[in-house]
VOGU-3710 file (C-alpha; in Angstrom, 3 decimals, decimal comma):
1> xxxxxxxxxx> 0,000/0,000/0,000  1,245/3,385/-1,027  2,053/5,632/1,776  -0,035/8,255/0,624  -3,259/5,880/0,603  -1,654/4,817/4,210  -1,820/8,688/5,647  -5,573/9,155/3,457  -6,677/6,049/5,679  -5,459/7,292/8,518
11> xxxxxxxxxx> -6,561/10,889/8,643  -10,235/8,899/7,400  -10,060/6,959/10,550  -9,526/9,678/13,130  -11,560/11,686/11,882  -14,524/9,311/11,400  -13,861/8,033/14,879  -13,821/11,329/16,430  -16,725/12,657/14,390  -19,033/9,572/15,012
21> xxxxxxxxxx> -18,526/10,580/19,122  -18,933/14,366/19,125  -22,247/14,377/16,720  -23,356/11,160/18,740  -23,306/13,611/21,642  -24,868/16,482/19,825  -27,723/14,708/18,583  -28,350/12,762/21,588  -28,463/16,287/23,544  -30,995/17,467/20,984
31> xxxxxxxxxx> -34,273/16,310/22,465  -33,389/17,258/26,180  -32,339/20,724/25,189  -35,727/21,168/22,940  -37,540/20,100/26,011  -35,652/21,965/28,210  -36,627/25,038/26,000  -40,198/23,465/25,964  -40,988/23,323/29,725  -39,422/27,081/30,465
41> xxxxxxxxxx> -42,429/28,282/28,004  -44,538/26,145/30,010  -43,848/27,361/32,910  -44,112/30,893/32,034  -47,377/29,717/30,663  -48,830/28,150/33,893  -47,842/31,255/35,854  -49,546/33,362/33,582  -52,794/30,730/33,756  -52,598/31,212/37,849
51> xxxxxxxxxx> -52,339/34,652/37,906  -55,771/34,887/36,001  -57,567/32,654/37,991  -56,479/34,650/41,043  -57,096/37,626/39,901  -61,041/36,009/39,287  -60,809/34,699/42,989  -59,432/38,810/43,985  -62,505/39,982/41,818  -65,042/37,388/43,712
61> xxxxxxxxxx> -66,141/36,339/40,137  -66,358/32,447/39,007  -62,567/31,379/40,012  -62,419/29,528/36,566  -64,638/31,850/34,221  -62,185/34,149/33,183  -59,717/30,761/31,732  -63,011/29,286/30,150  -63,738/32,466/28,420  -59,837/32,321/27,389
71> xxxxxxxxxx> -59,892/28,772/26,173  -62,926/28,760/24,580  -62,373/31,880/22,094  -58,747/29,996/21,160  -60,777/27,227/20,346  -62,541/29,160/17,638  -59,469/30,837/16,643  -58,344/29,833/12,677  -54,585/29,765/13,403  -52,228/29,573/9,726
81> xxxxxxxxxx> -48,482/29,927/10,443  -45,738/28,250/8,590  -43,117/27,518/11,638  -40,228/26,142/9,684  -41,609/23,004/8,624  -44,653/22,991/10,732  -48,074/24,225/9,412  -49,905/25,826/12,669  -53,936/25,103/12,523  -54,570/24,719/15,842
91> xxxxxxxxxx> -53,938/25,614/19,581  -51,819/22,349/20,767  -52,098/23,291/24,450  -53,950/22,046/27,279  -54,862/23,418/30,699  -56,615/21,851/33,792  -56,813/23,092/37,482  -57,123/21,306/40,314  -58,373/22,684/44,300  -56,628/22,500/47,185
101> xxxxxxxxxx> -57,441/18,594/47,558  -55,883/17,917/44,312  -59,534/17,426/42,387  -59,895/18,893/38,920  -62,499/21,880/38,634  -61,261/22,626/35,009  -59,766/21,013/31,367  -59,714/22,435/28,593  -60,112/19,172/26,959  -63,867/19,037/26,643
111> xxxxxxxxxx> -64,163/18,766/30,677  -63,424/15,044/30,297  -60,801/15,092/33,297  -63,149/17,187/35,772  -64,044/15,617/39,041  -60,929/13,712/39,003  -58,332/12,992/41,912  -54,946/14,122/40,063  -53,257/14,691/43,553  -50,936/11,749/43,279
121> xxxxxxxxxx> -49,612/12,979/39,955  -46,182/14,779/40,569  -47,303/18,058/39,192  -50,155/18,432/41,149  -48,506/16,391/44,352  -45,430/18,955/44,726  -46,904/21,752/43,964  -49,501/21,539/46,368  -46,391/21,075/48,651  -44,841/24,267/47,372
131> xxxxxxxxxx> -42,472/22,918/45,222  -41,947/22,580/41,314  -44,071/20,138/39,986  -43,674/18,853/36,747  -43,869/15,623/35,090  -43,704/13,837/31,494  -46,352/11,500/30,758  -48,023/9,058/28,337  -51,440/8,922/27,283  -51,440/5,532/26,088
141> xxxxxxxxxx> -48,683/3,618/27,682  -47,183/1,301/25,267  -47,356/4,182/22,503  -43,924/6,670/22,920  -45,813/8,895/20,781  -48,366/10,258/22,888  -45,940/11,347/25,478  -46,777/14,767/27,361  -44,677/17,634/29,385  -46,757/18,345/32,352
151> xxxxxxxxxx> -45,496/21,804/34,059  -47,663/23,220/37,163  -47,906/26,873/38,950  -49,586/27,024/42,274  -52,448/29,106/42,418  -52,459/31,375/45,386  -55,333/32,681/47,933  -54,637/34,727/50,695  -50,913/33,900/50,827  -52,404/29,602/50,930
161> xxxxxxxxxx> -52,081/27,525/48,025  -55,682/27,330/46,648  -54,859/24,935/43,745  -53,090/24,122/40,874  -52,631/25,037/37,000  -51,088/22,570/35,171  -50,125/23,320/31,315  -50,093/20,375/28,921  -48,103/20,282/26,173  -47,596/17,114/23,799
171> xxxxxxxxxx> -44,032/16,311/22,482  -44,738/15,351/19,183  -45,608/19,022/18,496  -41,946/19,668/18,904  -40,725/16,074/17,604  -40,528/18,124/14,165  -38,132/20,667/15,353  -36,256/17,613/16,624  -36,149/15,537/13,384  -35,201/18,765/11,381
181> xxxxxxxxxx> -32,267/19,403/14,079  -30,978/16,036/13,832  -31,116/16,428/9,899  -28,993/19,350/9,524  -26,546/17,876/12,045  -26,644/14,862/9,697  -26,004/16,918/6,293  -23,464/19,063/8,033  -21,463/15,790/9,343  -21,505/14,204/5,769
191> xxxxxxxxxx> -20,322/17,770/4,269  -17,774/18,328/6,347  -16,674/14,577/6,646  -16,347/15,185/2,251  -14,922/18,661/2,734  -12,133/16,561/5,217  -11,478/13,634/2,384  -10,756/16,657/-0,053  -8,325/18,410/2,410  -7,047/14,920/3,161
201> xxxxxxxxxx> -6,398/14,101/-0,633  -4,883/17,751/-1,040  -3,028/17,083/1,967  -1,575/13,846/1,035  -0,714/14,639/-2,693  1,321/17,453/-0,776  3,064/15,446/1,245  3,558/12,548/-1,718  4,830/15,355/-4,124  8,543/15,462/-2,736
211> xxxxxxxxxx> 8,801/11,730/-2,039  7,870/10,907/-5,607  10,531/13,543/-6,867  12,755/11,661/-5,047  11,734/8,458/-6,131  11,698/9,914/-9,515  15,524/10,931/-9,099  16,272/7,226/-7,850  14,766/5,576/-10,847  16,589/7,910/-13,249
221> xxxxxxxxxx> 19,561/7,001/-11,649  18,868/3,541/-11,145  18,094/3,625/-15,229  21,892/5,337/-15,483  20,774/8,674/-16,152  22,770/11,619/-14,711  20,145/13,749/-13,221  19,772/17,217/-11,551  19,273/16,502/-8,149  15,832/17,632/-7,425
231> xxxxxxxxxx> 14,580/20,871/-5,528  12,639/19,069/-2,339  10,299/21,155/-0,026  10,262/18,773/3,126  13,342/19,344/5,061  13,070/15,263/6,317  12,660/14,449/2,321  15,324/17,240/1,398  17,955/15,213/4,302  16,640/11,951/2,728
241> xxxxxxxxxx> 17,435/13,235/-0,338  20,856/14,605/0,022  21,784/11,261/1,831  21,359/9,853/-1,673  23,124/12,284/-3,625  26,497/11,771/-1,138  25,769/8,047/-1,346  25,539/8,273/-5,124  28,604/10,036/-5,720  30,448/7,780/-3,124
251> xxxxxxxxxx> 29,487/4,957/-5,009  30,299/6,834/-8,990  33,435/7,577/-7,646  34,299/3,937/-6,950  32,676/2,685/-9,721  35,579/5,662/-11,831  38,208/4,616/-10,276  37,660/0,743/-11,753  37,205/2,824/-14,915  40,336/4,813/-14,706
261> xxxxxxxxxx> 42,579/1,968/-13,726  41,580/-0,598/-16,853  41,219/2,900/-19,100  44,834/3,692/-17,673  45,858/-0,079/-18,392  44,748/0,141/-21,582  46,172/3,081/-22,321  49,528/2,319/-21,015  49,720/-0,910/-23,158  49,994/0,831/-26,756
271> xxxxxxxxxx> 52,752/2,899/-25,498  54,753/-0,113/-24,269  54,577/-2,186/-26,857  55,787/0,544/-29,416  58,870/0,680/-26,667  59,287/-2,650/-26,486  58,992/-3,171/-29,755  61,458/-0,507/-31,167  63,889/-2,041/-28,638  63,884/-5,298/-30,178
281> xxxxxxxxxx> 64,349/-3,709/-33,552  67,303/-1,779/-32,437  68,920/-5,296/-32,113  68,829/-5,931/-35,678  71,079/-3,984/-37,903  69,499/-1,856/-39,791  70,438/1,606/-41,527  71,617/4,514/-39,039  68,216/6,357/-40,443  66,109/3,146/-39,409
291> xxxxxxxxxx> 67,367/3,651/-35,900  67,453/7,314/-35,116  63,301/6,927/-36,432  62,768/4,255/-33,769  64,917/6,233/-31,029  62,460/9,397/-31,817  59,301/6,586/-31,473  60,506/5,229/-28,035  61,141/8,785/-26,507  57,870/9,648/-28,153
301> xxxxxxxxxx> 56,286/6,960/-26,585  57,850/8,109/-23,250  56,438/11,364/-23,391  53,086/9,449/-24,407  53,118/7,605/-21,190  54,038/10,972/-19,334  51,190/13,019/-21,259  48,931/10,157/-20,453  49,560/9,875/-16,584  48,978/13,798/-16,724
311> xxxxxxxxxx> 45,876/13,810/-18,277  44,517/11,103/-16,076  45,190/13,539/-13,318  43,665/16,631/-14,700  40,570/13,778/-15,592  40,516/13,144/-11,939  39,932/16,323/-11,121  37,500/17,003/-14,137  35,144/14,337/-12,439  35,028/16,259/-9,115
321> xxxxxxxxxx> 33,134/18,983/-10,619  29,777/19,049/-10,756  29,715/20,291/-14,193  31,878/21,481/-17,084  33,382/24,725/-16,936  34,882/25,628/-21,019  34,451/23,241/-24,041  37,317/23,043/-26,903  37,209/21,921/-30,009  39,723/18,861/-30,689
331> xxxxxxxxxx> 41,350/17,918/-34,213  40,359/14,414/-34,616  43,110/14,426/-37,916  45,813/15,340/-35,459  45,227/12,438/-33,374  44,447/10,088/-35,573  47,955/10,793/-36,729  49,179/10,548/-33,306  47,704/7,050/-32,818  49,081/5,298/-35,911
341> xxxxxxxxxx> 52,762/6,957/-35,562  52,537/5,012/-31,896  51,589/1,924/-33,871  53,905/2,121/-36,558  56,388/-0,659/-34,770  53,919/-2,963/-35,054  52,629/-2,245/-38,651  56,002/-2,440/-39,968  56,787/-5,862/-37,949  52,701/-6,496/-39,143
351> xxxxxxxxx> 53,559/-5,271/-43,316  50,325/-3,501/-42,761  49,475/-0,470/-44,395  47,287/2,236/-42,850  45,416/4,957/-44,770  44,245/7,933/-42,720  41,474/9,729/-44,327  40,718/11,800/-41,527  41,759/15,612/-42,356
//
């Protein structure tokens, strides 16, 4: 596996692992925090609820006439509001109060709950104890769907608790809200889990780019190729890099001096033979011209071996540079010339006869 797919997968992986918890967490704290918002209303609602009826009880009017009148023009009310994706008809709030005993006097539900004993509930219980009572409900048991937030306000007489308002509000009427939470938390998890593949592609081609240069250089040099060494971003990948150019020309050099020593072998050998070949000639007589020619070839030859040693040096030195400084032109007549006059002892011995062409 590629060690760019190996950093894609990983980045993936943490970030779908850390993702999964934090939007678990967010959607799971969706419906308390709706509800949360939900009962504050409520109770704002109830108090408001208690302060009419007491302000009936002040007047000495029906205790419950003023919240009948109330309920029963919302009833008749034609409600049509678009609430995000909620069409509003219809008043989805309920109201019934209880006396002192814990009995219902009112609902707003058609009366259907009046003359009941509610004072075990825990809205009516604790409030009639002065504290906050509040519960959450279902109408039908076995059905999650009818489940109810039940928030209560005592309603005061005379500095007594007189009874109890309870506000009713059903949860499904906020399940939308919920669901359409929960589905932009979705869309925004998949967008930004795409958005983080694309910065993790982008990120990973970025960190690829100088290791493939440098595998790139590798290969050309692997192919024998003499390649610019490549400009490298990544200081690790630039280090990693250099380590190979050093180790490169550690191992050229070696590989030159094998070169040099069989080109300076084979070099050396014409030379010698002409010597050593013009020696054994001198041994056989031969006109005084014959001999002063093969003299000149042998200290020729000398100088050969001299000039040749020389320029293996200055070639030595050529190869440390990185690059060549002047170019010259060279007469390829000229040596030509040169190489056949330090063969000539062996053509003559050879009766071989040598045309050079070259000018």
């Amino acid at each position: 596996m590629r060690i760019r797919t190996r950093i894609l997968i990983g980045f993936i992986l943490l970030y779908a692992i850390g993702s999964y918890f934090v939007f678990d967490m967010i959607v799971s704290d969706i419906r308390p925090r709706y509800l949360e918002a939900v009962e504050e209303s409520l109770n704002d609602t109830a108090h408001l609820m208690a302060a009419l009826i007491e302000s009936d009880m002040k007047s000495g009017t029906s205790p419950y006439g003023s919240i009948r009148t109330v309920f029963s023009s919302a009833a008749r009310r034609k409600l049509s509001a678009r609430i995000y994706g909620l069409t509003k008809s219809d008043i989805n709030l309920q109201v019934y109060v209880t006396d002192s005993r814990g009995i219902v006097r009112y609902d707003s539900d058609g009366g259907k709950n009046e003359g009941k004993d509610f004072s075990r509930w825990n809205d009516v219980y604790r409030t009639l104890r002065g504290g906050y009572g509040a519960r959450s409900s279902r109408t039908v048991e076995s059905d999650p769907s009818t489940n109810s937030l039940y928030v209560s306000a005592p309603v005061m007489n005379n500095g007594a608790v007189a009874g109890v308002v309870t506000v009713v509000k059903p949860e499904d009427s906020v399940t939308l809200f919920m669901n359409l939470a929960r589905r932009k938390i979705i869309t925004a998890a998949v967008l930004s889990c795409a958005a983080f593949i694309v910065l993790g592609v982008l990120l990973t081609l970025w960190i690829n780019r100088p290791i493939a240069r440098l595998l790139g250089y590798v290969k050309s040099l692997r192919a024998g190729n003499r390649t610019a060494f490549p400009a490298l971003s990544a200081a690790e990948i630039r280090d990693l890099g250099l380590a190979f150019e050093e180790m490169r020309v550690e191992l050229e050099g070696k590989d030159y001096i094998e070169k040099y020593i069989q080109a300076l072998t084979h070099e050396l050998k014409s030379p010698l033979s002409s010597i050593r070949g013009a020696a054994e000639l001198l041994d056989n007589d031969m006109p005084e011209e014959q001999k002063r020619k093969f003299h000149r070839n042998i200290l020729a030859e000398t100088g050969r071996i001299d000039s040749i040693i020389g320029k293996l040096l200055q070639l030595t030195a050529l190869e440390k540079r990185k690059e060549l400084k002047g170019v010259e032109t060279v007469d390829l007549g000229a040596v030509m010339a040169d190489v056949i006059a330090s063969l000539e002892p062996q053509i003559v011995r050879g009766g071989i006869e040598i045309i050079n062409n070259v000018q």
